[in-house]
BAFI-3210 file (N, C-alpha, C; in Angstrom, 3 decimals, decimal comma, padded with zeros to 6 digits):
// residues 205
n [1|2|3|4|5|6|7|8|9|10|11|12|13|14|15|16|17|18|19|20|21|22|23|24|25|26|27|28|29|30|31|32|33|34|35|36|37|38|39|40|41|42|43|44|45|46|47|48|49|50|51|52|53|54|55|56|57|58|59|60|61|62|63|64|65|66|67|68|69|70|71|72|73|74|75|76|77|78|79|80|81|82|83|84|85|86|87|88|89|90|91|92|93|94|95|96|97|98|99|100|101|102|103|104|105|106|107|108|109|110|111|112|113|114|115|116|117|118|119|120|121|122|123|124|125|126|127|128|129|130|131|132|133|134|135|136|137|138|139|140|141|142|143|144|145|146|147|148|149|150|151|152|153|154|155|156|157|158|159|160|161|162|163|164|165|166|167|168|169|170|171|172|173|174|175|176|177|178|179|180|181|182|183|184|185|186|187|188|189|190|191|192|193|194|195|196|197|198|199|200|201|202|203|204|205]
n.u [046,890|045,914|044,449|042,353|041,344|040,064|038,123|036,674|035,704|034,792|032,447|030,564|029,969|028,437|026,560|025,684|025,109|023,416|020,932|020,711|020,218|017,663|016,343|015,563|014,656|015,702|016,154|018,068|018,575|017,077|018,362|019,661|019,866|021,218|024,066|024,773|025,055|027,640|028,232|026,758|027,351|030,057|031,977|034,200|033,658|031,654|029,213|026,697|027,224|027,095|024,147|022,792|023,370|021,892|018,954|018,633|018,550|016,790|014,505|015,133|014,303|011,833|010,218|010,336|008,386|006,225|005,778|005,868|003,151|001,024|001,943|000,783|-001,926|-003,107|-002,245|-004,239|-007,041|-010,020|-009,819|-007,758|-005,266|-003,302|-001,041|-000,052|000,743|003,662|005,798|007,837|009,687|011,809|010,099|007,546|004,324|002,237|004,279|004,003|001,139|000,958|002,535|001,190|-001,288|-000,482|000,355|-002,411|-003,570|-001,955|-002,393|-005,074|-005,362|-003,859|-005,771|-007,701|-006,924|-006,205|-008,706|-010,497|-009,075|-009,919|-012,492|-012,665|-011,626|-013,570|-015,550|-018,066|-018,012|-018,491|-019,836|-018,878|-016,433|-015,924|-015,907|-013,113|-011,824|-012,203|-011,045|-008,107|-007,937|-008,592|-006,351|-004,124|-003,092|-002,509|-000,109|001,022|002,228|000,993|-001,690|-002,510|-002,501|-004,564|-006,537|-006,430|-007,373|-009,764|-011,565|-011,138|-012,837|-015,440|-016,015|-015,938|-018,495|-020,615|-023,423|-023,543|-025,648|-025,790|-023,525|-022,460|-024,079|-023,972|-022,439|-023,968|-024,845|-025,935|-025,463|-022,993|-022,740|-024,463|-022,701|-020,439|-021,344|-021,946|-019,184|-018,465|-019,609|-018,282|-015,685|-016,493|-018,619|-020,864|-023,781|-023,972|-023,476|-021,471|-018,099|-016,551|-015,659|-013,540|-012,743|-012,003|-009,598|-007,565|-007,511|-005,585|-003,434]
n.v [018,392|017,658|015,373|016,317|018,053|016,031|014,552|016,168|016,508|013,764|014,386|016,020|014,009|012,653|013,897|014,777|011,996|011,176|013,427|012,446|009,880|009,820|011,362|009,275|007,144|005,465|002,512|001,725|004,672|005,385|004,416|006,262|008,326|007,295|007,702|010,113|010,685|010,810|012,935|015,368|014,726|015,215|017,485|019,349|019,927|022,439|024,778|025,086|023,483|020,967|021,773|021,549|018,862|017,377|018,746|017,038|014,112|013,974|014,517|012,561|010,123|010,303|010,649|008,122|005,900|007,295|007,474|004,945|004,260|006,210|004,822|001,962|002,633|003,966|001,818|-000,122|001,504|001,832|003,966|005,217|004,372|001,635|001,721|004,385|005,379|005,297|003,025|002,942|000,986|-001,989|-004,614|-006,625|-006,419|-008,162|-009,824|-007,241|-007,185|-009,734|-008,898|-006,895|-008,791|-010,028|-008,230|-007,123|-008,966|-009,868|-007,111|-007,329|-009,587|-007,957|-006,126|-008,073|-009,017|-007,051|-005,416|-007,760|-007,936|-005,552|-005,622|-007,597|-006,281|-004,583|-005,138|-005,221|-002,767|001,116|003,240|005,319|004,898|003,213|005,170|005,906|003,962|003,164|005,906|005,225|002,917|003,834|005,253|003,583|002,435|005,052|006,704|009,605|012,462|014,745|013,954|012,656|014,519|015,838|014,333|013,963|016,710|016,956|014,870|013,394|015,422|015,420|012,613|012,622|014,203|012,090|010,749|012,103|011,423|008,467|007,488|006,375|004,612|000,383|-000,481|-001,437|-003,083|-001,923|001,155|000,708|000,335|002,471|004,473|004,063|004,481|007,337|007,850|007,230|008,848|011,605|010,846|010,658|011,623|014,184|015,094|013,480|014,407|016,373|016,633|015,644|018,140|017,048|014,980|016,191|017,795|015,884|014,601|016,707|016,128]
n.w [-004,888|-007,520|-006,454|-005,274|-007,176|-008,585|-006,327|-006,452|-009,291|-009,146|-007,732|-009,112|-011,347|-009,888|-009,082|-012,132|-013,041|-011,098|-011,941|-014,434|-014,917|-013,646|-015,342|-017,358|-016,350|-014,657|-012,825|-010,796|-009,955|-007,772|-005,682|-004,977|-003,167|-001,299|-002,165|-001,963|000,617|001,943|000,968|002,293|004,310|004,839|006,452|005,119|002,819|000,859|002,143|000,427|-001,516|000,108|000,744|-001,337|-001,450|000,687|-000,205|-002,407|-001,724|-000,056|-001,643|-003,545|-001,450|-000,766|-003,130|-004,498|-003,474|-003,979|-006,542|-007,126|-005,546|-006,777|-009,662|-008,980|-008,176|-010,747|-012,557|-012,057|-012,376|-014,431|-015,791|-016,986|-019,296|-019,421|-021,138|-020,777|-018,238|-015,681|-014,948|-012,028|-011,955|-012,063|-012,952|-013,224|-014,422|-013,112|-011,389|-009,607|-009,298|-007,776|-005,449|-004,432|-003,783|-001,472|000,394|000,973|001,563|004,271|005,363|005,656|007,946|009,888|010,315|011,276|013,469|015,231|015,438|016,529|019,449|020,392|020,515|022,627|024,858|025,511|026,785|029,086|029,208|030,668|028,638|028,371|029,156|027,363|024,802|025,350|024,863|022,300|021,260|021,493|019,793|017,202|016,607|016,238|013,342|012,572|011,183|010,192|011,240|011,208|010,691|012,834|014,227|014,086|013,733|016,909|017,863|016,309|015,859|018,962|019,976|019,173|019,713|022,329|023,038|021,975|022,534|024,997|027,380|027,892|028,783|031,262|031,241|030,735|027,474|024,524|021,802|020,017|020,532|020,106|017,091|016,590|017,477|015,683|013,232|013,281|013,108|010,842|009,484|010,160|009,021|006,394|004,891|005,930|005,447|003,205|000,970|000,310|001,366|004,231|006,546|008,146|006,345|004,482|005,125|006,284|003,557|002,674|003,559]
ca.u [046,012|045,434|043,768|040,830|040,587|039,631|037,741|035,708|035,422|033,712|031,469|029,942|029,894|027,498|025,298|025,229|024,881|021,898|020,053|020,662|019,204|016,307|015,333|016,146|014,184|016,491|015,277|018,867|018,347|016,130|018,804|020,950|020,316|022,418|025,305|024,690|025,071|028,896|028,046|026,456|028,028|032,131|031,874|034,824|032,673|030,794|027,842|026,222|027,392|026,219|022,786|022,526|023,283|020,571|017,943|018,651|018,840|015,358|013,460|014,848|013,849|009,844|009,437|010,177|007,507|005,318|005,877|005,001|001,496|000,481|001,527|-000,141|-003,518|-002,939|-002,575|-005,873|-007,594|-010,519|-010,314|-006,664|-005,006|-001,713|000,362|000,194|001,382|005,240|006,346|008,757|010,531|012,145|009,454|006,520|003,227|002,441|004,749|003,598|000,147|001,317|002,904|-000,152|-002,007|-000,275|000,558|-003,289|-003,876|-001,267|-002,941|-006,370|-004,977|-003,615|-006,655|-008,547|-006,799|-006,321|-010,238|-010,848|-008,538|-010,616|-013,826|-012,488|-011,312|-014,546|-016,534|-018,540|-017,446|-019,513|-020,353|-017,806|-014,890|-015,471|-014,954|-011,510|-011,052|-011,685|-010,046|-006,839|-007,950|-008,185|-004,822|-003,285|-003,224|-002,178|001,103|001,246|002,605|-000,242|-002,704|-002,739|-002,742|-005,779|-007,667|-006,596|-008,142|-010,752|-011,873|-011,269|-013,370|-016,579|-016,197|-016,657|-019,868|-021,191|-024,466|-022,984|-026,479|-025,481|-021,489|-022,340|-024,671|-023,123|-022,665|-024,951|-024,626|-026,826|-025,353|-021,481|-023,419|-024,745|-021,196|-019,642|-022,126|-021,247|-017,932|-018,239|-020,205|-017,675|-014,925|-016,573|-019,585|-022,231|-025,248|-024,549|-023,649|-020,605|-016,861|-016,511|-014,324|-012,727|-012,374|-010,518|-008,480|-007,087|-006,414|-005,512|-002,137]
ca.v [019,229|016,425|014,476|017,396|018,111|014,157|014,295|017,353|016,005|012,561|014,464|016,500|013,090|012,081|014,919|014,481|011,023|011,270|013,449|011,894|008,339|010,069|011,809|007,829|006,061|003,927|001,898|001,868|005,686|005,297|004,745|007,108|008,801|006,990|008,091|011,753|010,947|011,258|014,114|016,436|014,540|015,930|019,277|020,141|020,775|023,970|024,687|025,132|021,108|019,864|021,602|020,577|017,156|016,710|018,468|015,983|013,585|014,068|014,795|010,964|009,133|010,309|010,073|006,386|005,314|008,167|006,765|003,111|004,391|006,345|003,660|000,908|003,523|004,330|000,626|-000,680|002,253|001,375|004,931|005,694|003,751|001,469|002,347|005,635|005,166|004,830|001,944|002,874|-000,663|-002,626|-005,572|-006,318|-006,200|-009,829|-009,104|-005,956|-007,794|-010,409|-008,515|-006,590|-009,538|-010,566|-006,992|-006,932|-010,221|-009,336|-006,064|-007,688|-010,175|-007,776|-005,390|-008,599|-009,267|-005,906|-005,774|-008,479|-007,546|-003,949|-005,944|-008,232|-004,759|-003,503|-006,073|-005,131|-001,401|001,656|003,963|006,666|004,236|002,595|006,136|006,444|002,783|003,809|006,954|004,944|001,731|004,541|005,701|001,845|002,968|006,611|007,054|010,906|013,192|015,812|013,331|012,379|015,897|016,136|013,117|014,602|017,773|017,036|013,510|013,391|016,428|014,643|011,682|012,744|014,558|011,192|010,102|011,568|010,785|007,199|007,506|005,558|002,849|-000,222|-000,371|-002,388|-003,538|-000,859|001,682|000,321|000,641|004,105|005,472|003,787|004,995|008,266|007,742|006,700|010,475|012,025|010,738|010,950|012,845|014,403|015,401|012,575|015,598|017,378|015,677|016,436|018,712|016,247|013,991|017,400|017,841|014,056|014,070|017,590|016,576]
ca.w [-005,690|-008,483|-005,870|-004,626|-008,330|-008,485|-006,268|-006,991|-010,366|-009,254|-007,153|-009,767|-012,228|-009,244|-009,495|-013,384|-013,248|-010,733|-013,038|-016,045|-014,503|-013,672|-016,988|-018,414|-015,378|-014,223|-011,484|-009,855|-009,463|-005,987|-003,817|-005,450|-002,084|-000,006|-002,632|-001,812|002,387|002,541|000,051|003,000|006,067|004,778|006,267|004,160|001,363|000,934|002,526|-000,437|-001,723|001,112|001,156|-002,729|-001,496|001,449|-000,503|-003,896|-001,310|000,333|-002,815|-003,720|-000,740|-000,641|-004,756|-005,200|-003,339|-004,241|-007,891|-006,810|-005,279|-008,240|-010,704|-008,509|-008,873|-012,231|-013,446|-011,716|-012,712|-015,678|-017,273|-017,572|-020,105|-018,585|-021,476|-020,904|-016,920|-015,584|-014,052|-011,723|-011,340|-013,281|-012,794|-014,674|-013,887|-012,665|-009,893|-009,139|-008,647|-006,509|-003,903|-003,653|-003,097|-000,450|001,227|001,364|002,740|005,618|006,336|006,560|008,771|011,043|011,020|011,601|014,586|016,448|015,675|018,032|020,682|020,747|021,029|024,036|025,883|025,397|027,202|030,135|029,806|030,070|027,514|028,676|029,044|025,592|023,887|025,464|024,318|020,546|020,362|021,268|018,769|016,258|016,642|015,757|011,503|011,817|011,078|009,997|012,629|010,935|010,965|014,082|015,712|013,362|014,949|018,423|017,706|015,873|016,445|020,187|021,236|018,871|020,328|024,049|022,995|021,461|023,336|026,644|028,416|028,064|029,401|032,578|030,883|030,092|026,029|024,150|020,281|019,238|020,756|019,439|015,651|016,292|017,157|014,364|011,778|013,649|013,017|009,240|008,696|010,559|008,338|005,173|004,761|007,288|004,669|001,875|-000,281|000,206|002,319|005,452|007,043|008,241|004,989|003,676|006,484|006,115|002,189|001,983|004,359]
c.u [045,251|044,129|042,075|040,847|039,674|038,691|036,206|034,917|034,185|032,150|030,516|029,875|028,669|026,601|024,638|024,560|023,454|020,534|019,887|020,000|018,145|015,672|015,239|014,991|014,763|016,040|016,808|019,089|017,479|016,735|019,929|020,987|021,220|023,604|025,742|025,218|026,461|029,325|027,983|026,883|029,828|031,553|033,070|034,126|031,964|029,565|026,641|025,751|026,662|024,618|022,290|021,920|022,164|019,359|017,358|018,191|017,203|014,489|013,775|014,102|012,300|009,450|009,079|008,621|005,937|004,910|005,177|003,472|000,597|000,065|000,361|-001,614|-003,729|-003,447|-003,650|-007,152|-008,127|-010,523|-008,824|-005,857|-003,229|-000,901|000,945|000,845|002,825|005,394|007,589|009,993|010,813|011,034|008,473|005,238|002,401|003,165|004,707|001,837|-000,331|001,514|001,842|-001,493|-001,673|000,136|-001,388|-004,415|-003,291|-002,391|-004,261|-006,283|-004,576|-004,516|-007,580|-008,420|-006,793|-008,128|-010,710|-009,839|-009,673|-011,623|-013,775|-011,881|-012,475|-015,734|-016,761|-018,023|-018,828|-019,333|-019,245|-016,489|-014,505|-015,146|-013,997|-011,463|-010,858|-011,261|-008,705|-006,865|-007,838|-006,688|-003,596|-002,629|-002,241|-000,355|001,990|001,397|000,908|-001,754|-003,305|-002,813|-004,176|-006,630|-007,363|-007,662|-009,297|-011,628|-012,371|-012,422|-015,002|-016,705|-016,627|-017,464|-020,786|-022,086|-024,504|-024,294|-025,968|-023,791|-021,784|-023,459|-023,814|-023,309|-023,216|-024,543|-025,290|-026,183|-023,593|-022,247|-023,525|-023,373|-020,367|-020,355|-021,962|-020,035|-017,559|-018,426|-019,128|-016,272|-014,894|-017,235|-020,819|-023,200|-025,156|-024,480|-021,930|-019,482|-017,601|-015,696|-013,483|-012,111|-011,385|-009,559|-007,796|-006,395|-005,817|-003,165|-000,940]
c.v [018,386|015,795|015,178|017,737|017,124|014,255|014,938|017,026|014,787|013,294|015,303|015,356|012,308|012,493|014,340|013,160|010,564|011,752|012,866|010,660|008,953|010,574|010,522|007,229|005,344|003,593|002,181|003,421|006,122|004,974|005,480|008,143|008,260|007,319|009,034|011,661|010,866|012,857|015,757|016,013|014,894|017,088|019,785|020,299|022,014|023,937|024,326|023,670|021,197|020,341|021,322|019,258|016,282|017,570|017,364|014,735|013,100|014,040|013,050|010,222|009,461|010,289|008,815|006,258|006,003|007,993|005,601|003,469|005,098|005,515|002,161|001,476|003,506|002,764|-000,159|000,277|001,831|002,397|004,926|004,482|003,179|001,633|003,629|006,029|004,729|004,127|002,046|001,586|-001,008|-004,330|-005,588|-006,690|-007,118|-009,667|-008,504|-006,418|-009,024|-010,221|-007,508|-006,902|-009,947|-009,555|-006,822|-007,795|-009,720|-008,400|-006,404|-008,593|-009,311|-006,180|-006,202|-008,463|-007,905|-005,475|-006,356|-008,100|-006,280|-004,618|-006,794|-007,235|-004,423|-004,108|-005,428|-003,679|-000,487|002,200|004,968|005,699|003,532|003,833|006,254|005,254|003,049|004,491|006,310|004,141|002,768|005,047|004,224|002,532|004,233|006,742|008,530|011,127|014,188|015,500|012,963|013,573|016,031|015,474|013,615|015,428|018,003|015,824|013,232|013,857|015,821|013,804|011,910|013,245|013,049|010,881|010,327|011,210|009,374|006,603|006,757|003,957|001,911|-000,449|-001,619|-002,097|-002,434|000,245|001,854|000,844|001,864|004,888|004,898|004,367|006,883|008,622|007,973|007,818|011,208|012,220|010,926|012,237|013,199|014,995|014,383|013,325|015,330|016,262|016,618|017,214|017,876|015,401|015,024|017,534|016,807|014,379|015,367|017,673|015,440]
c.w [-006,710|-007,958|-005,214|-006,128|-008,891|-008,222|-006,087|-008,627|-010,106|-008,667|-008,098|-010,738|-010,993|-009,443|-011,291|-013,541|-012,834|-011,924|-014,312|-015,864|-013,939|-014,363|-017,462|-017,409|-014,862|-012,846|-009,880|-009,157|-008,283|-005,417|-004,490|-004,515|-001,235|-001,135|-002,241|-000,174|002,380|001,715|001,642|004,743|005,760|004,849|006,011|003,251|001,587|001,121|001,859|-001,280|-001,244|001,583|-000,301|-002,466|-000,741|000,548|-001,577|-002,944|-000,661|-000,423|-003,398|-002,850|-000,757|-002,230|-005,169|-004,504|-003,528|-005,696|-007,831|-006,468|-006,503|-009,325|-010,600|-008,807|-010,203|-012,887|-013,069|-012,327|-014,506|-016,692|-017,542|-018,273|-019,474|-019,811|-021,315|-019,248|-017,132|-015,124|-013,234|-011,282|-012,230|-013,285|-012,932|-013,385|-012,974|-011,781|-009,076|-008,215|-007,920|-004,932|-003,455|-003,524|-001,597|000,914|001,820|002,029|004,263|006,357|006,802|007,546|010,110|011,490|011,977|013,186|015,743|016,592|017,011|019,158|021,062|021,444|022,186|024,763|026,098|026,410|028,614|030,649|029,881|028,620|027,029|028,510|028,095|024,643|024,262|024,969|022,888|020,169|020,661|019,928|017,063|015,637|015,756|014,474|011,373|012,067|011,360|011,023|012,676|010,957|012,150|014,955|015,147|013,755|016,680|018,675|017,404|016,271|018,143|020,574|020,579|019,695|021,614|024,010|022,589|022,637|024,908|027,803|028,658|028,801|030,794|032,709|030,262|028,621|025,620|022,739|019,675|019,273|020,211|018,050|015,919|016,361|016,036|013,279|012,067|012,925|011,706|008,705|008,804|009,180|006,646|005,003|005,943|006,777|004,063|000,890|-000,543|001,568|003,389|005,861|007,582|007,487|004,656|004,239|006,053|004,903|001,494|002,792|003,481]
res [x|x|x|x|x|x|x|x|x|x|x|x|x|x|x|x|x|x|x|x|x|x|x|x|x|x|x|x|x|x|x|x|x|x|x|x|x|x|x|x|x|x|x|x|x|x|x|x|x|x|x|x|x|x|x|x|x|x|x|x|x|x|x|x|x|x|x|x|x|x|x|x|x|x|x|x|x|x|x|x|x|x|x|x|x|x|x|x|x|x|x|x|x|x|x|x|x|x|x|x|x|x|x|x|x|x|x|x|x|x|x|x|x|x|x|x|x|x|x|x|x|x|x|x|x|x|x|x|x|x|x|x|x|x|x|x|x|x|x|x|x|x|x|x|x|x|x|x|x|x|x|x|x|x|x|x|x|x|x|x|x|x|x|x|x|x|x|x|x|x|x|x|x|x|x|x|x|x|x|x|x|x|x|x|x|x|x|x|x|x|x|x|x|x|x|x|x|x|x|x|x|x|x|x|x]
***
């Protein structure tokens, strides 16, 4: 009996402890989800625990880094003032703008390169068989599950209207430019006014 009072006891000194390092900031409080996972995997505990424990549990793992992208915005940002931003880390700023020098070297490195692979696929295609080549090359980036049904849906069925008189000529440089500048309206804006439905779609998921 001692011993389930124990250990009923620690497990609510977890809970507390969680929240209390996250009103404080503590940096070691971001993996204070994996504390919670033998929390909602003992199905002796009460249902109840253990759906406490995976939602606490879930709401940790997508904040941290939802914290880090903010603050990274926030502290580049010329209007908002960086004292007035959180730093979720314990590591200063100079660090912070290191590794996203070199996170953004990488990624241009490995847009550079899937780039050229697209454009040596593309060689000596028609017109018609280079839009199925870019709606896959598009796909590379998208991660989202929601995003990507969203470029299916929406994206796809544009694209196979694009220029279809030309779908059996072979593609020419001009004709690569016009569907990309296509492409660029598509994603942003299609007057120069107002987003696109599609821009909303994208940052509304």
């Amino acid at each position: 009996m001692l011993f389930k009072f124990n250990s009923l006891y620690n497990q609510l000194k977890l809970f507390n402890e969680i929240n209390s390092n996250a009103k404080r900031g503590y940096w070691s409080f971001h993996y204070a989800s994996y504390l919670l996972v033998p929390q909602y995997l003992d199905h002796k505990n009460p249902i109840e625990q253990r759906k406490i424990a995976i939602d606490i549990a879930n709401q940790l793992k997508y904040q941290f880094p939802f914290d880090i992208a903010r603050y990274t915005v926030h502290y580049n940002s010329p209007i908002l003032k960086h004292e007035d931003t959180y730093n979720p880390t314990n590591i200063g700023n100079e660090v912070i703008d290191i590794i996203k020098k070199i996170e953004s070297k990488q990624l241009w490195y490995n847009y550079n390169y899937q780039a050229r692979i697209f454009v040596k696929q593309i060689k000596n295609l028609n017109y018609g068989d280079f839009k199925q080549s870019l709606k896959k090359y598009l796909l590379i980036y998208v991660h989202n599950h929601k995003s990507l049904a969203i470029v299916n849906s929406k994206i796809y069925q544009k694209i196979d209207q694009l220029y279809i008189d030309y779908n059996q000529s072979t593609i020419t440089l001009d004709l690569i430019m016009r569907t990309c500048r296509r492409l660029v309206e598509l994603f942003t804006t299609e007057d120069s006014q107002e987003p696109s439905p599609l821009f909303i779609l994208l940052t509304t998921q």
